[in-house]
PARO-228578 format. One record per atom (N, C-alpha, C): residue in three letters; x, y, z. Coordinates in steps of 0.2 Angstrom, whole numbers, padded with zeros to 4 digits, always signed. Layout:
residues N
ALAXYZ
...
END
This chain:
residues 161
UNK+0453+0493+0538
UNK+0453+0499+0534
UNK+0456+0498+0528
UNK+0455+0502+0522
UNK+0458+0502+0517
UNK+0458+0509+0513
UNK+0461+0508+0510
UNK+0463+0516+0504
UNK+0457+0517+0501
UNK+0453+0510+0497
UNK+0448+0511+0494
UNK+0450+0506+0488
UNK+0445+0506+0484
UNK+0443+0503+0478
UNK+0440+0506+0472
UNK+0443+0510+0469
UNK+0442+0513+0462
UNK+0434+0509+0459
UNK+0431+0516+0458
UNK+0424+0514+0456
UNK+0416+0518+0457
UNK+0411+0520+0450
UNK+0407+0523+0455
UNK+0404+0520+0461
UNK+0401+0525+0465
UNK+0396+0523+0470
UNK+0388+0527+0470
UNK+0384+0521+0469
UNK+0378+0524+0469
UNK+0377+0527+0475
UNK+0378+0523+0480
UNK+0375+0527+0488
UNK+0379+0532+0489
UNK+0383+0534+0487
UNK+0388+0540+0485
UNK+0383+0546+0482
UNK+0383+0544+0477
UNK+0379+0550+0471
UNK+0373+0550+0477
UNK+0369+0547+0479
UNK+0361+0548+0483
UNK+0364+0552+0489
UNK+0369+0550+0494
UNK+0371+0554+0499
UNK+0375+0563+0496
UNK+0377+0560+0492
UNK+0381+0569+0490
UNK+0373+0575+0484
UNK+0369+0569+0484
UNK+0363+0573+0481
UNK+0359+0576+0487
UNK+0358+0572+0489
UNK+0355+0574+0496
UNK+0359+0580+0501
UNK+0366+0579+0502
UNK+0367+0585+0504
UNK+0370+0592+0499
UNK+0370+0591+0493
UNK+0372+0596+0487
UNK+0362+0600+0487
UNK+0359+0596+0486
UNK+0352+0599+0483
UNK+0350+0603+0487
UNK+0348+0603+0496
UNK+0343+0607+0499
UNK+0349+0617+0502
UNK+0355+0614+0499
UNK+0360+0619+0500
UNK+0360+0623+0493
UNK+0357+0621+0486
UNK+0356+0625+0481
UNK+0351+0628+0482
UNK+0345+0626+0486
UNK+0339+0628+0487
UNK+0340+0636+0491
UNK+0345+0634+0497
UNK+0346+0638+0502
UNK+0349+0642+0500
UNK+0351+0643+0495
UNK+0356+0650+0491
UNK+0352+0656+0489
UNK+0345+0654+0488
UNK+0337+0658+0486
UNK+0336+0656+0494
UNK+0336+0655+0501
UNK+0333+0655+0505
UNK+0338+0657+0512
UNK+0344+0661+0511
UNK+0347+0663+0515
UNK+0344+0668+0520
UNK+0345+0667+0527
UNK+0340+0668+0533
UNK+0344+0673+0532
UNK+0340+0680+0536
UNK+0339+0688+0537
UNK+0345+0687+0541
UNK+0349+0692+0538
UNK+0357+0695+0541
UNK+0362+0689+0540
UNK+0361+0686+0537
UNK+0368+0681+0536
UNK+0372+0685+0532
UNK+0379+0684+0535
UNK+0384+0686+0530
UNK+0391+0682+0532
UNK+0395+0680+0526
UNK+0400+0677+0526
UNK+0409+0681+0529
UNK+0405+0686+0528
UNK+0410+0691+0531
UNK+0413+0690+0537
UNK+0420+0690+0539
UNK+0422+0689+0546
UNK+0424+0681+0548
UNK+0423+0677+0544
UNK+0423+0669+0543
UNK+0432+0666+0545
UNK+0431+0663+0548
UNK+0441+0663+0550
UNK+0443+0658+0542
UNK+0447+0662+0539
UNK+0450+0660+0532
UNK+0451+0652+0533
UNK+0454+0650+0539
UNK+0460+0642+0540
UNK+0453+0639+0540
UNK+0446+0640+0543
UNK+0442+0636+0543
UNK+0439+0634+0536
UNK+0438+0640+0535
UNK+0434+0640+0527
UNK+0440+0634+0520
UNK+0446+0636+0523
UNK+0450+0631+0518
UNK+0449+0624+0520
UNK+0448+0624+0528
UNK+0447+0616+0529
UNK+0439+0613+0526
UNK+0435+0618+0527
UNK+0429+0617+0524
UNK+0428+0611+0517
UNK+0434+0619+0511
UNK+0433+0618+0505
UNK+0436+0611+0502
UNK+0441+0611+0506
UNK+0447+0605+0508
UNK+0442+0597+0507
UNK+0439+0598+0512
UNK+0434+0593+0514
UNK+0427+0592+0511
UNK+0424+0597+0509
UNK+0419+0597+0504
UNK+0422+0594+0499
UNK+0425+0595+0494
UNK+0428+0590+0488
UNK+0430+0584+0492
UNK+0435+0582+0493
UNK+0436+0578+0497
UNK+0432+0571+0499
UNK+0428+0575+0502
UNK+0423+0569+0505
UNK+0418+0569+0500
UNK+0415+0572+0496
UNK+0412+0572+0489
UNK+0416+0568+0484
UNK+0421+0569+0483
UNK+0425+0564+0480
UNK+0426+0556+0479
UNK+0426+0556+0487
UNK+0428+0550+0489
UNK+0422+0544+0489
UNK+0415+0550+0492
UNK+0410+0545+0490
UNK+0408+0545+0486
UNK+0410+0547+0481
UNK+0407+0546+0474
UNK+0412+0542+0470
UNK+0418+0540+0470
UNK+0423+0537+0466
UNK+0426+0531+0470
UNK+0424+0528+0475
UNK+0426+0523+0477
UNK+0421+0519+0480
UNK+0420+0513+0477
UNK+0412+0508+0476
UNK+0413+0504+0483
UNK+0415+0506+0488
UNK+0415+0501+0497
UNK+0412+0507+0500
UNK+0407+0512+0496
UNK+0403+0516+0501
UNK+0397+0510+0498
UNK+0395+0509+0491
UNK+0390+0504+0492
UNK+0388+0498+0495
UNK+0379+0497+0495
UNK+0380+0490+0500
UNK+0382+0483+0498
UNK+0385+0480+0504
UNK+0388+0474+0501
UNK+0382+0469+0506
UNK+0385+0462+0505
UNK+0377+0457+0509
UNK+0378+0460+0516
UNK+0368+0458+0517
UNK+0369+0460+0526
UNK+0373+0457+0529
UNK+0376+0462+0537
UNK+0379+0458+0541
UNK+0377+0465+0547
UNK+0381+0463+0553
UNK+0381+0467+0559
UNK+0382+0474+0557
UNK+0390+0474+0550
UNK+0393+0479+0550
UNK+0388+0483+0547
UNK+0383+0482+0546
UNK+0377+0484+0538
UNK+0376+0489+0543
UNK+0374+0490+0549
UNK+0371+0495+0556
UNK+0372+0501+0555
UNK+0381+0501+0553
UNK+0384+0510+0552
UNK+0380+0511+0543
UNK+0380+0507+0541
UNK+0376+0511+0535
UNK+0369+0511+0537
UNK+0365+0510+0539
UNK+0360+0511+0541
UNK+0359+0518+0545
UNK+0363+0518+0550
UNK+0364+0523+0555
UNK+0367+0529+0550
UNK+0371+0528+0547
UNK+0373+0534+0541
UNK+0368+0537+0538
UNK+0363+0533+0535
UNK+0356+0535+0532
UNK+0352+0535+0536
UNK+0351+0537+0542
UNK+0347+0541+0547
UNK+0348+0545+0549
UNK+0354+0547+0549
UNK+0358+0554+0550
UNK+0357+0558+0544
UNK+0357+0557+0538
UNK+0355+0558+0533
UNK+0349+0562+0531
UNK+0343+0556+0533
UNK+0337+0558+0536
UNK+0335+0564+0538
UNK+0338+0564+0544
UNK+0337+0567+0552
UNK+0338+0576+0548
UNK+0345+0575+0544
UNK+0347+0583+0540
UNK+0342+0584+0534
UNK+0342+0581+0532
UNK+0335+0584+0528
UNK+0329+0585+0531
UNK+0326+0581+0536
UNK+0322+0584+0539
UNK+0322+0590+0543
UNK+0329+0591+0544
UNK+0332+0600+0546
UNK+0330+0603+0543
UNK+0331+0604+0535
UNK+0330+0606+0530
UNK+0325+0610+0531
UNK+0319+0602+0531
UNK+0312+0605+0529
UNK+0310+0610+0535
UNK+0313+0608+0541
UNK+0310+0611+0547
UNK+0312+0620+0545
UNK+0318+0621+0543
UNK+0324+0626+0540
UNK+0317+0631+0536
UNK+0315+0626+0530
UNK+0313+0630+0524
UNK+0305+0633+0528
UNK+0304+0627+0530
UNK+0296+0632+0533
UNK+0295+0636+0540
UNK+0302+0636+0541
UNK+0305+0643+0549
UNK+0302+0651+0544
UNK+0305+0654+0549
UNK+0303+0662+0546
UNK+0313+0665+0543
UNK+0318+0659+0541
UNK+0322+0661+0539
UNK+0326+0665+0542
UNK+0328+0665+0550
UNK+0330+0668+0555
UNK+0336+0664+0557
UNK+0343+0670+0556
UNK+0349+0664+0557
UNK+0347+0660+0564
UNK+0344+0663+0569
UNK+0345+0656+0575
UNK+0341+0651+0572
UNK+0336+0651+0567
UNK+0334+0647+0563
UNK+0341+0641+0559
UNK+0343+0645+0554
UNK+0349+0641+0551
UNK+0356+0636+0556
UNK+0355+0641+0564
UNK+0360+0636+0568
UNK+0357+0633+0571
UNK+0352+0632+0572
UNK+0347+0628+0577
UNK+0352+0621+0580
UNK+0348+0618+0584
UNK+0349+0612+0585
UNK+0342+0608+0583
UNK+0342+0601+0583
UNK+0340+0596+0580
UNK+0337+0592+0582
UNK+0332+0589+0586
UNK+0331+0582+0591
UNK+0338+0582+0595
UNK+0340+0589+0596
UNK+0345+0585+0602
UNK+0351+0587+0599
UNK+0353+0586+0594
UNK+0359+0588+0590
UNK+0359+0596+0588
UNK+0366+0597+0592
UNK+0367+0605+0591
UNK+0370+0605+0583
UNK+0369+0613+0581
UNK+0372+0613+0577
UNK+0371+0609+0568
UNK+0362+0607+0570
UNK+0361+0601+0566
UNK+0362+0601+0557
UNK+0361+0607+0555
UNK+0363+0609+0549
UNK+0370+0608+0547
UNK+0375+0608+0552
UNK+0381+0606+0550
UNK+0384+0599+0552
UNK+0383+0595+0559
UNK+0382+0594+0561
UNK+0381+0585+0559
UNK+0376+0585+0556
UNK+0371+0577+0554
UNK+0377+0577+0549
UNK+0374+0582+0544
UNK+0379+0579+0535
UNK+0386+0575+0537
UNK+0389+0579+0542
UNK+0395+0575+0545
UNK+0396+0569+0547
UNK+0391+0569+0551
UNK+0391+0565+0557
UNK+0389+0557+0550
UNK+0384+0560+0545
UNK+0381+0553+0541
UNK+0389+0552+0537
UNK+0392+0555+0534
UNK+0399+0554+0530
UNK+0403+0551+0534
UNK+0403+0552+0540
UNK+0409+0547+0543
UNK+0406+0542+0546
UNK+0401+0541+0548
UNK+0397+0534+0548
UNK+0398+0530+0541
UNK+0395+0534+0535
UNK+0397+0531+0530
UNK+0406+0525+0527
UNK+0407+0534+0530
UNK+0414+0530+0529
UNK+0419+0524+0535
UNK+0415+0525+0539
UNK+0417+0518+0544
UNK+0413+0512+0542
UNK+0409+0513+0538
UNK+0404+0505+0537
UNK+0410+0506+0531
UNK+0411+0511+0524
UNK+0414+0508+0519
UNK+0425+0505+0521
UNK+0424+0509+0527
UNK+0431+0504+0530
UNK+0435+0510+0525
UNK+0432+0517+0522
UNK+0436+0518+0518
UNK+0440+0524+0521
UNK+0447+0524+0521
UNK+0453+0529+0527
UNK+0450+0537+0521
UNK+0451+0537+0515
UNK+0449+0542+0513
UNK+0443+0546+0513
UNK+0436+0543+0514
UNK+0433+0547+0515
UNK+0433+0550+0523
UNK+0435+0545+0527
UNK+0436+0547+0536
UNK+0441+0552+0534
UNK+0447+0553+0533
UNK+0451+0559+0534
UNK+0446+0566+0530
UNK+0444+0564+0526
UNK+0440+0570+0522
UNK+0434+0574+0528
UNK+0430+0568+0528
UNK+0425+0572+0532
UNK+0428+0574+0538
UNK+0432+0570+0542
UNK+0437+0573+0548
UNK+0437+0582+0546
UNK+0442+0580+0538
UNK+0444+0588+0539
UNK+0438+0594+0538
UNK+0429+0590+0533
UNK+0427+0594+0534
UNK+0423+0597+0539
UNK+0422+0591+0544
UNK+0420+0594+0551
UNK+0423+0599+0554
UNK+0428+0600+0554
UNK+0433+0604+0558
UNK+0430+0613+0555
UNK+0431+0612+0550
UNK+0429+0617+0544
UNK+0423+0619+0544
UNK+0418+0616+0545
UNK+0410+0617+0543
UNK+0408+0617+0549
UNK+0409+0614+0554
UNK+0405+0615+0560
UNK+0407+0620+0563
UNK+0415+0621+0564
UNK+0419+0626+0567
UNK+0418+0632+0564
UNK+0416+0634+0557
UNK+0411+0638+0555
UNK+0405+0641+0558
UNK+0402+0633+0557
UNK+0394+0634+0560
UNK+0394+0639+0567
UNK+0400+0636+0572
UNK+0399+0637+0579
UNK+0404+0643+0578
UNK+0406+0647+0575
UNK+0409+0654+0574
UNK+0403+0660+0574
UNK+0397+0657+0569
UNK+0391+0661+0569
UNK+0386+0660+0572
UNK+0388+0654+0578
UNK+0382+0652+0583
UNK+0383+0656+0590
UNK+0390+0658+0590
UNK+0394+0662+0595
UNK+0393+0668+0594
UNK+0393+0670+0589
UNK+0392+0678+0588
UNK+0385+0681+0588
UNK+0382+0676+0585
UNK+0372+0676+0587
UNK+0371+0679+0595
UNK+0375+0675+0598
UNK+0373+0673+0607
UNK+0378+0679+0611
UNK+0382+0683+0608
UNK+0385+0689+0611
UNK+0379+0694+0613
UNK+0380+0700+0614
UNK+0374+0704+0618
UNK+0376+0708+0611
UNK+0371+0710+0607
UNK+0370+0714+0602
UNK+0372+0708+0596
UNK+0373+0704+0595
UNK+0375+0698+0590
UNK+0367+0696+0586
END
């Protein structure tokens, strides 16, 4: 494990493209009765915390991109399928009828996959780049994003929700 190595990162820029663009998209495509309102504050700062954060980190320190193959090449590989797997959320998202249990759905099996995958591919990322600052970041923005997600997934599945 290390702090990191000062530097851009192309696989950085392609992974924060990938999860920044279909979330611009989603701003024109917010599903019927979503509202921010009610959101627990500590999560929303972990969120924000961690969004820059883990945006930062893979874009500013060049041990997210690839170095020669080896075994350890697997978590970057695994990272960029998980990657995948959320944009094909996306798609599955953008051609739904736009209904929040649409937006919480689960995925091939992954709850929560909207929130969920982006994560899950950042800390993969950052286990293949060995790098402690993106791992803390996406740590904290899981806590935040998901814990969000399942805030909204919970209140869906109340009796009148």
């Amino acid at each position: 494990m290390t702090f990191g190595h000062w530097g851009f990162s192309w696989t950085g820029l392609v992974f924060s493209a990938l999860l920044i663009a279909p979330n611009l998209f989603w701003t024109k495509n917010k599903p019927r009765g979503y509202s921010a309102a009610g959101e627990d504050r500590r999560l929303l700062v972990l969120e924000r915390v961690g969004e820059a954060g883990t945006l930062c980190a893979a874009l500013f320190f060049r041990d997210t991109d690839p170095g020669p193959w080896s075994g350890w090449s697997l978590w970057l590989v695994a990272s960029a399928v998980l990657m995948l797997l959320y944009e094909c959320w996306w798609v599955r998202y953008f051609k739904s009828g736009k209904e929040l249990t649409d937006f919480y759905s689960s995925f091939l099996g992954v709850p929560l996959a909207g929130a969920t995958l982006p994560v899950g591919a950042f800390l993969l990322l950052g286990i293949y780049a060995r790098l402690i600052p993106l791992l803390f970041f996406t740590l904290v923005l899981g806590v935040g994003h998901i814990g969000i997600h399942l805030q909204h997934r919970r209140a869906l599945e109340r009796p009148g929700g």
